[in-house]
N, C-alpha and C positions, 0 to 999 in steps of 0.2 A: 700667375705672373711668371714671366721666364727671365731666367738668367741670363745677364746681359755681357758673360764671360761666354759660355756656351749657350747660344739663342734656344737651343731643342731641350736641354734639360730644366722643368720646371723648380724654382727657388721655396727652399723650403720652407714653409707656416706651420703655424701652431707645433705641442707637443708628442713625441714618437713612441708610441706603445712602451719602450722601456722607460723612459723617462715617466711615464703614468704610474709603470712597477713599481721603479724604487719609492715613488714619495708612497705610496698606501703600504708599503713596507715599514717605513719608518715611521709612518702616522700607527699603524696597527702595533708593532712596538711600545712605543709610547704611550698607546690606550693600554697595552697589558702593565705596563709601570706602572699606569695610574690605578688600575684596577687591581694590582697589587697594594699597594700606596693603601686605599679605600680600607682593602682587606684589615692588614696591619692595624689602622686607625680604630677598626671596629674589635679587635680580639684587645689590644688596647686597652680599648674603654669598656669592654666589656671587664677586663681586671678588675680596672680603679672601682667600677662599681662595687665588686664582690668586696674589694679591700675595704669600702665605704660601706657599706653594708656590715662586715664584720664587725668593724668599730662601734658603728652606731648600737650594734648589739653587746658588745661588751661595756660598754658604756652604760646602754641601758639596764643589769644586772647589777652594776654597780651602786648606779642610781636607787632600785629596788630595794637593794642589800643596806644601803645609808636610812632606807625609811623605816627600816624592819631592825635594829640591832639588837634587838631581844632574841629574834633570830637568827643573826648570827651571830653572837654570843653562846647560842644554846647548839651553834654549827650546822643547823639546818637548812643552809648553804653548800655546803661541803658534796660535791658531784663528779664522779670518774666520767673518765667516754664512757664506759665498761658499761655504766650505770644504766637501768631502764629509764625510760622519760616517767618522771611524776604523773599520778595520774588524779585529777581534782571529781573530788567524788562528785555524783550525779547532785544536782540542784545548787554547788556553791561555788560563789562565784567571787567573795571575797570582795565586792564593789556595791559601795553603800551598807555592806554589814558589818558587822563586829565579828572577824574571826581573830583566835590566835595567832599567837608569832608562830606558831609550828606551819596552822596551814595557811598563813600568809604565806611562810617560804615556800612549801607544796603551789600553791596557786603561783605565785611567781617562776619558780622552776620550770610548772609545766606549760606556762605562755611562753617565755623564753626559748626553752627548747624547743617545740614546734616553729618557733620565727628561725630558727638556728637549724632546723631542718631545710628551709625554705632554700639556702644555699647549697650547691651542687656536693655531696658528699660532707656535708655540713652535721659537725658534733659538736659538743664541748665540756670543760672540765672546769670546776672550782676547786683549786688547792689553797687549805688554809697549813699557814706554816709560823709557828713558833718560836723567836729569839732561845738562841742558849739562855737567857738572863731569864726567860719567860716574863719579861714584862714588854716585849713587843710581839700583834697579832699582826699577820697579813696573810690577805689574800690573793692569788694570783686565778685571775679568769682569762682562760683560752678558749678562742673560739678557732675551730678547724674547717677548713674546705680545699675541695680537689677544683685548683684552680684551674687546670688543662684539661678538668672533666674525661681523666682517663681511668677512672676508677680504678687509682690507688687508696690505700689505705694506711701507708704506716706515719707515724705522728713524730716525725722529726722536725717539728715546722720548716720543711721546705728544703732544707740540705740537701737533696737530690727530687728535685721535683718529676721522677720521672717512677719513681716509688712513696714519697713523704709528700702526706698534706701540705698546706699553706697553713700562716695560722699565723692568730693578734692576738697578742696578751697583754692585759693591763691586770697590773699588782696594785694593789689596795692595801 
């Protein structure tokens, strides 16, 4: 089609190579936000998981420790990080038998801690503590993990996550 100002110079159509440029500039952009965006959502959730995760297991300890109070009565409960993982002797398995409270606690301990392994730099501790008056017990259960999986190790829960675990406590 020619232009009807100048009859020789054809009237321009469709889009001009820059005009192509900018828009795949600014769509590619836009895919990098989003795929940032994605990224984000996913380390996220990957947290909340661990954070769910932790709980469920201090929770479950708890749960174990309420069924067993012979054992913790007799403090068979009571576990440093420091500490080795229990280890449940060859053939008992404490389900469906009659063990004592000692190695109910043993058996408990050492399912526990293996599920508490299961988390990235994943330990944990039972502190039992004492009222001045000694007529109050509690226990405090920590579970720890390296939530940035940079393998740190020190147990500040989290005050500097860039050295100190993460970490849930529920007091009993």
């Amino acid at each position: 089609m020619l232009n009807t100002a100048n009859p020789t110079t054809p009237k321009q159509a469709g889009f001009t190579l820059m005009e192509v440029l900018i828009a795949l500039l600014i769509l590619s952009i836009g895919l990098l936000g989003l795929a940032s965006l994605q990224t984000n959502g996913l380390r996220s959730n990957q947290m909340a998981s661990m954070r769910t995760t932790a709980t469920q297991l201090a929770n479950d300890i708890a749960d174990r420790m309420r069924a067993n109070p012979t054992g913790v009565d007799a403090q068979n409960y009571v576990i440093a990080t420091s500490d080795a993982d229990p280890v449940i002797p060859a053939g008992e398995t404490c389900e469906g038998s009659s063990c004592t409270a000692a190695q109910m606690a043993t058996y408990d301990l050492a399912q526990w801690r293996g599920a508490v392994r299961a988390l990235p730099g994943g330990t944990s501790a039972i502190v039992r503590t004492v009222s001045v008056t000694g007529t109050v017990v509690t226990h405090t259960v920590t579970v720890y993990w390296d939530e940035y999986r940079k393998g740190v190790s020190g147990t500040n829960c989290g005050s500097d996550p860039s050295v100190d675990l993460r970490c849930i406590s529920l007091t009993l």
